[in-house]
Each structure stands twice: as C-alpha cells, then as structure tokens.
MIDOSE-1310 file (N, C-alpha, C; in nm, 2 decimals, decimal comma, always signed):
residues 117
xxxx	-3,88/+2,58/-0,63/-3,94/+2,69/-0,56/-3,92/+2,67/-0,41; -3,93/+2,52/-0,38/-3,86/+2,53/-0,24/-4,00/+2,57/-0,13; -4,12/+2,56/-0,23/-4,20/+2,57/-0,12/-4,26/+2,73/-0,12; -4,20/+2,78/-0,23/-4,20/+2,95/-0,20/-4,30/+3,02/-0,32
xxxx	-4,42/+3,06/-0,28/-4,48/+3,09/-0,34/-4,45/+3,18/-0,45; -4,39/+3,29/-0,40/-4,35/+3,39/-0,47/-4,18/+3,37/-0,54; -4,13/+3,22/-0,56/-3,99/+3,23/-0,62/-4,02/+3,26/-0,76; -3,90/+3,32/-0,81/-3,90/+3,31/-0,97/-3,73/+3,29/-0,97
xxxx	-3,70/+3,20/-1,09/-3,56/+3,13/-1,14/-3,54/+3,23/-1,22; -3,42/+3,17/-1,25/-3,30/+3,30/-1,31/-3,35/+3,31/-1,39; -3,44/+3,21/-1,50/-3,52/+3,21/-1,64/-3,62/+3,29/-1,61; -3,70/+3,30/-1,50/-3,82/+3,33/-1,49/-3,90/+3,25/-1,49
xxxx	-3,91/+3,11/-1,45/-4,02/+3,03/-1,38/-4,05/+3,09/-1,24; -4,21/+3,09/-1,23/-4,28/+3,18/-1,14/-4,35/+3,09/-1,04; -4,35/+3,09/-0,92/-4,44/+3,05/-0,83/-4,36/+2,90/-0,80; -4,51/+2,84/-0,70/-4,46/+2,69/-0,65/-4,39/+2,63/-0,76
xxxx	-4,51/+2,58/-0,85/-4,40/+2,51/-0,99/-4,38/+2,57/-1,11; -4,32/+2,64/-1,06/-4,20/+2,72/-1,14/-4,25/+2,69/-1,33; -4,35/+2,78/-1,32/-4,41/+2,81/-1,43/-4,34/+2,94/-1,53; -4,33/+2,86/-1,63/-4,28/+3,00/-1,71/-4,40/+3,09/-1,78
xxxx	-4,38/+3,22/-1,76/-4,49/+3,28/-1,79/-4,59/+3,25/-1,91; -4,50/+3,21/-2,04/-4,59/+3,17/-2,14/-4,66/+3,05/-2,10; -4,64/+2,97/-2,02/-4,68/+2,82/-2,01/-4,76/+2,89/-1,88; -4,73/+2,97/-1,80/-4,87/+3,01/-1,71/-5,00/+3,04/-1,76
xxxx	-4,93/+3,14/-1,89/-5,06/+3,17/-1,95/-5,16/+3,07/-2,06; -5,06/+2,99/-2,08/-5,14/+2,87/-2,19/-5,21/+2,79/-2,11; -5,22/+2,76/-1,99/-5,32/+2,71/-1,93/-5,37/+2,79/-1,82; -5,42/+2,89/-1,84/-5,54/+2,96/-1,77/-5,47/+3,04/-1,65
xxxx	-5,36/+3,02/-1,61/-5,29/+3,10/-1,48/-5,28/+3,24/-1,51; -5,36/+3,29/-1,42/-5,34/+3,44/-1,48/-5,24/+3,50/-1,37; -5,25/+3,47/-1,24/-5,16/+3,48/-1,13/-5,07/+3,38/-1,12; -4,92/+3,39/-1,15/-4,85/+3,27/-1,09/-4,79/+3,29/-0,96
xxxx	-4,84/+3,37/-0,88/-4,79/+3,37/-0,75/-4,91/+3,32/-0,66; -5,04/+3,29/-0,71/-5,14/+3,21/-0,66/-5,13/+3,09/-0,65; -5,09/+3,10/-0,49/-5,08/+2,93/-0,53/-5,18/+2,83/-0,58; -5,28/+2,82/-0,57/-5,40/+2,77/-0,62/-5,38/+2,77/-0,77
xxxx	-5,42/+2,85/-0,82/-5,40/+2,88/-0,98/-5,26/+2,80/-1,07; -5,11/+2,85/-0,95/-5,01/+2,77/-1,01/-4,99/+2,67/-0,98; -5,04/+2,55/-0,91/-5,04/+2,45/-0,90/-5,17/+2,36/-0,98; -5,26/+2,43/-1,00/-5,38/+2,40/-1,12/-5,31/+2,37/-1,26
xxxx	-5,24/+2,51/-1,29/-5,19/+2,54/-1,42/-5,06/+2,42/-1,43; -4,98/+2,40/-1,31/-4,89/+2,32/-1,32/-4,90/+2,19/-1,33; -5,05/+2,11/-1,29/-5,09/+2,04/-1,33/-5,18/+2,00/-1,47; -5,20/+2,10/-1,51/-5,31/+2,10/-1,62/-5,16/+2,03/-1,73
xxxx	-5,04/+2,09/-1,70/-4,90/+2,12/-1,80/-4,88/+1,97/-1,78; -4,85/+1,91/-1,67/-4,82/+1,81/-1,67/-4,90/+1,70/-1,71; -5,03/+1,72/-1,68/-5,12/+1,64/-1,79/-5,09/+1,61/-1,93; -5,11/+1,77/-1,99/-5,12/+1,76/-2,14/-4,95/+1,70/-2,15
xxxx	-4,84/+1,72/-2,07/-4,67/+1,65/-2,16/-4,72/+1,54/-2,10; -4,77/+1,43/-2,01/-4,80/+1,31/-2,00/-4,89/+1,23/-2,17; -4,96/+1,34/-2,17/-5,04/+1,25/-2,34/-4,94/+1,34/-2,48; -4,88/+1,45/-2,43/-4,77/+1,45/-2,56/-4,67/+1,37/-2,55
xxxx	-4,58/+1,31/-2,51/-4,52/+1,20/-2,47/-4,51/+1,03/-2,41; -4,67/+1,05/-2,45/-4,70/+0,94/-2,42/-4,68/+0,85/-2,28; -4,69/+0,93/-2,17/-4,65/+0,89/-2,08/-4,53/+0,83/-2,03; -4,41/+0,87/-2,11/-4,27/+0,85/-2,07/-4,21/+0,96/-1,97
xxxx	-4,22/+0,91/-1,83/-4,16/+0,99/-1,70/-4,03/+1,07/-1,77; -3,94/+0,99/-1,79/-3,82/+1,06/-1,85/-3,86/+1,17/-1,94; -3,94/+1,15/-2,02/-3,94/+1,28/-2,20/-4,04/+1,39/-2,07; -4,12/+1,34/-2,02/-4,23/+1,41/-1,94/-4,12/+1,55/-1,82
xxxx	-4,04/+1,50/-1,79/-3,98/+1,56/-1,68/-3,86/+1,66/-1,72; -3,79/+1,57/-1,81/-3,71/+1,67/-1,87/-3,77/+1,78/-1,96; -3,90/+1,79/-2,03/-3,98/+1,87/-2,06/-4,00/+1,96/-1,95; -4,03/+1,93/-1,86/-4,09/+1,99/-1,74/-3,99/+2,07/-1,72
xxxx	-3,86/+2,06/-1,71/-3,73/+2,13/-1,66/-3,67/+2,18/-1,79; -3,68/+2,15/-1,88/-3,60/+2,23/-2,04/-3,72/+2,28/-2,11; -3,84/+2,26/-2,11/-3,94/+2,27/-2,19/-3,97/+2,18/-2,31; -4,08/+2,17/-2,36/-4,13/+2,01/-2,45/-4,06/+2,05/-2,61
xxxx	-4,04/+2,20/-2,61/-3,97/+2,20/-2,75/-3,84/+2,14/-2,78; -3,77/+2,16/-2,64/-3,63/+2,11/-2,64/-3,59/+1,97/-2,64; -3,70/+1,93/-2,54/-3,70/+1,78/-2,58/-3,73/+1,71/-2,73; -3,82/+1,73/-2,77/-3,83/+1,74/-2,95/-3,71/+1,81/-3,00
xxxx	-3,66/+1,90/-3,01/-3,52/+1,93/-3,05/-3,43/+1,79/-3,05; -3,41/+1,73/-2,94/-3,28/+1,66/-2,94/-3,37/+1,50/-2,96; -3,52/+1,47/-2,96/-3,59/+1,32/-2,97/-3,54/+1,26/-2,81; -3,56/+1,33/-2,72/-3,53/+1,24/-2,64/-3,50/+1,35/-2,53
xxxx	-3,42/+1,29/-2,44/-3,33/+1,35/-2,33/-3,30/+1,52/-2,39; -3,25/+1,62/-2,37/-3,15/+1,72/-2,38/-3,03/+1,67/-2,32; -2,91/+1,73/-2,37/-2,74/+1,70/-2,32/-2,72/+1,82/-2,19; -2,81/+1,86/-2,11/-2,82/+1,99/-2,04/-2,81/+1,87/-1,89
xxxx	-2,68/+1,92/-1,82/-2,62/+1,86/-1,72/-2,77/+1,85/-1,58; -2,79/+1,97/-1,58/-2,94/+2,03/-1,51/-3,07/+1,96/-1,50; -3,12/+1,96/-1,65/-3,19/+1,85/-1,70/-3,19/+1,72/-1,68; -3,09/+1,63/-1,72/-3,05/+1,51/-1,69/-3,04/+1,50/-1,48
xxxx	-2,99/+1,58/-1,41/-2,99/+1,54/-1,28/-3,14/+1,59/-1,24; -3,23/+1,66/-1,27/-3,37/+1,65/-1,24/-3,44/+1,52/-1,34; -3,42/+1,48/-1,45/-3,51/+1,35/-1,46/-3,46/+1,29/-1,36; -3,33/+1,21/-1,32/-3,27/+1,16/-1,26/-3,34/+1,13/-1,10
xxxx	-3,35/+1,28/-1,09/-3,47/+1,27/-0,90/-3,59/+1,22/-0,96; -3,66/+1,28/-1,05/-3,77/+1,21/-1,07/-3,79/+1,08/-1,03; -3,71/+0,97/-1,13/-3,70/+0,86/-1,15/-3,69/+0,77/-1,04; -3,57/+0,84/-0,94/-3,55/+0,80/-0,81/-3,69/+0,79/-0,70
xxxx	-3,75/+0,90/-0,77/-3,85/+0,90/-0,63/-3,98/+0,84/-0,67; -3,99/+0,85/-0,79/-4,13/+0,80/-0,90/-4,13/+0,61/-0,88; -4,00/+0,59/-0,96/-3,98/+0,47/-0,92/-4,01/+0,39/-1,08; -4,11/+0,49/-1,13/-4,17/+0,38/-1,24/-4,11/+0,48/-1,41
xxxx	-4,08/+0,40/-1,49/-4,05/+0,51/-1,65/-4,20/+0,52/-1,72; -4,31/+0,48/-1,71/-4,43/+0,51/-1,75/-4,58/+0,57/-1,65; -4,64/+0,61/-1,68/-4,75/+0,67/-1,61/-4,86/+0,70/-1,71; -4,99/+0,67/-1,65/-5,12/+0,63/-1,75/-5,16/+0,79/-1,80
xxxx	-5,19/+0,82/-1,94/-5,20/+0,94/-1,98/-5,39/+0,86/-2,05; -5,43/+1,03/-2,09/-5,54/+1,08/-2,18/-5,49/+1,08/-2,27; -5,49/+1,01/-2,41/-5,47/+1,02/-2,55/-5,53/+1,10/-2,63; -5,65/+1,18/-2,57/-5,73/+1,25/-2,60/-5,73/+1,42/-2,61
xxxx	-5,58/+1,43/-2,53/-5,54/+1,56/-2,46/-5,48/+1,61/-2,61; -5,39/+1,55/-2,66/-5,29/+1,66/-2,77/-5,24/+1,54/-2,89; -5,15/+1,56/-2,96/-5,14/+1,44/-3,08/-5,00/+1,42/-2,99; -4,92/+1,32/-3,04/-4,80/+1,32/-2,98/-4,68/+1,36/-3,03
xxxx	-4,57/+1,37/-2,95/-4,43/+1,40/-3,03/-4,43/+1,35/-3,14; -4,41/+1,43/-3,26/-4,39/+1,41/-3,36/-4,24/+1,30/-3,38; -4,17/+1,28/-3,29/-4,06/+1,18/-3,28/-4,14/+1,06/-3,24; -4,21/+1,05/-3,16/-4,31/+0,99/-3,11/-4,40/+0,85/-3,18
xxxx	-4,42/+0,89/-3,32/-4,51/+0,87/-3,37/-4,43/+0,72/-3,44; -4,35/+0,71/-3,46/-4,30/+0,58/-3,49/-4,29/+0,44/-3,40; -4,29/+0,51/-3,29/-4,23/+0,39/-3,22/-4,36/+0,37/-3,09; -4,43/+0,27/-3,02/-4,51/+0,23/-3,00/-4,47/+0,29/-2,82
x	-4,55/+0,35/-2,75/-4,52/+0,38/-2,63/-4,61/+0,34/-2,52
C-alpha cells in the first residue's frame, strides 16, 4: 500500500494492509479504507494465521501474500515467484522463522497436524 490508505491491488486488496475484501469482512472491517478498522482487521488476520500455522513466519507470510488456502494447497511455501520474494523480506527484516501464537485462536493446518511446531 505504500502507506496509502485508499490503495487497492490489481486483486483487490484494499487499504494500508491490503486486505481482501472477503478477509476484511471475516474480521469485522466494514471500511477498508479506514485506516483504524484496516489495520485492526489486518491484525486480528495475522493473529488468527499466527495460531493456524503455528507460528511459522514463513507459512504465516506467504499466507498473508497468496492467502492461507494456497498455502494448504501446496503444504508449505506456494511456487508464486511474488510470494516467495515477500516471505523472503519478511524474514530479512523479522530476523526470526517462529513467533509466539494463541493456540486457542483456530485448530491448525491440517498439513500441520503431524509434525510438531
């Protein structure tokens, strides 16, 4: 968004963090050109993929940028050139591949559930 309240992407992510309308409205954004509201809602999102994912920065981000179904689609990463160079900054600037989640928020990736995170 670049800082721009009122951006929307070629997909239609709306506002500062570039919320897609269905995911504005799944957590309570009824304006995504508010900034208040879209930065609420864009946190509330990042909460709940922090406890669907278990707190893996990587699954968490590229969710953030392809959406959480896609990442379940492929168990991991997406092959989306776009995707891969935004985890990529993440990582760079985060520094860390885990981050403390609520277990209590949602069940986890069903890819998830085998392996200990």
């Amino acid at each position: 968004s670049h800082f721009n309240e009122r951006a929307v992407s070629s997909k239609n992510a709306q506002g500062l963090m570039q919320l897609m309308p269905d995911t504005a409205e799944r957590f309570g954004v009824k304006d995504a050109f508010n900034p208040e509201q879209n930065i609420k809602g864009g946190l509330a999102y990042l909460r709940w993929l922090l406890a669907f994912f278990r707190g893996n920065v990587s699954l968490v981000a590229a969710a953030y940028n392809s959406g959480e179904r896609t990442v379940e689609k492929y168990h991991g990463l997406p092959p989306y050139q776009e995707t891969i160079d935004y985890v990529q900054k993440v990582i760079n600037r985060y520094q860390k591949t885990t981050h403390p989640f609520l277990r209590n928020i949602v069940s986890p990736a069903s890819f998830l559930t085998s392996k200990k995170l």
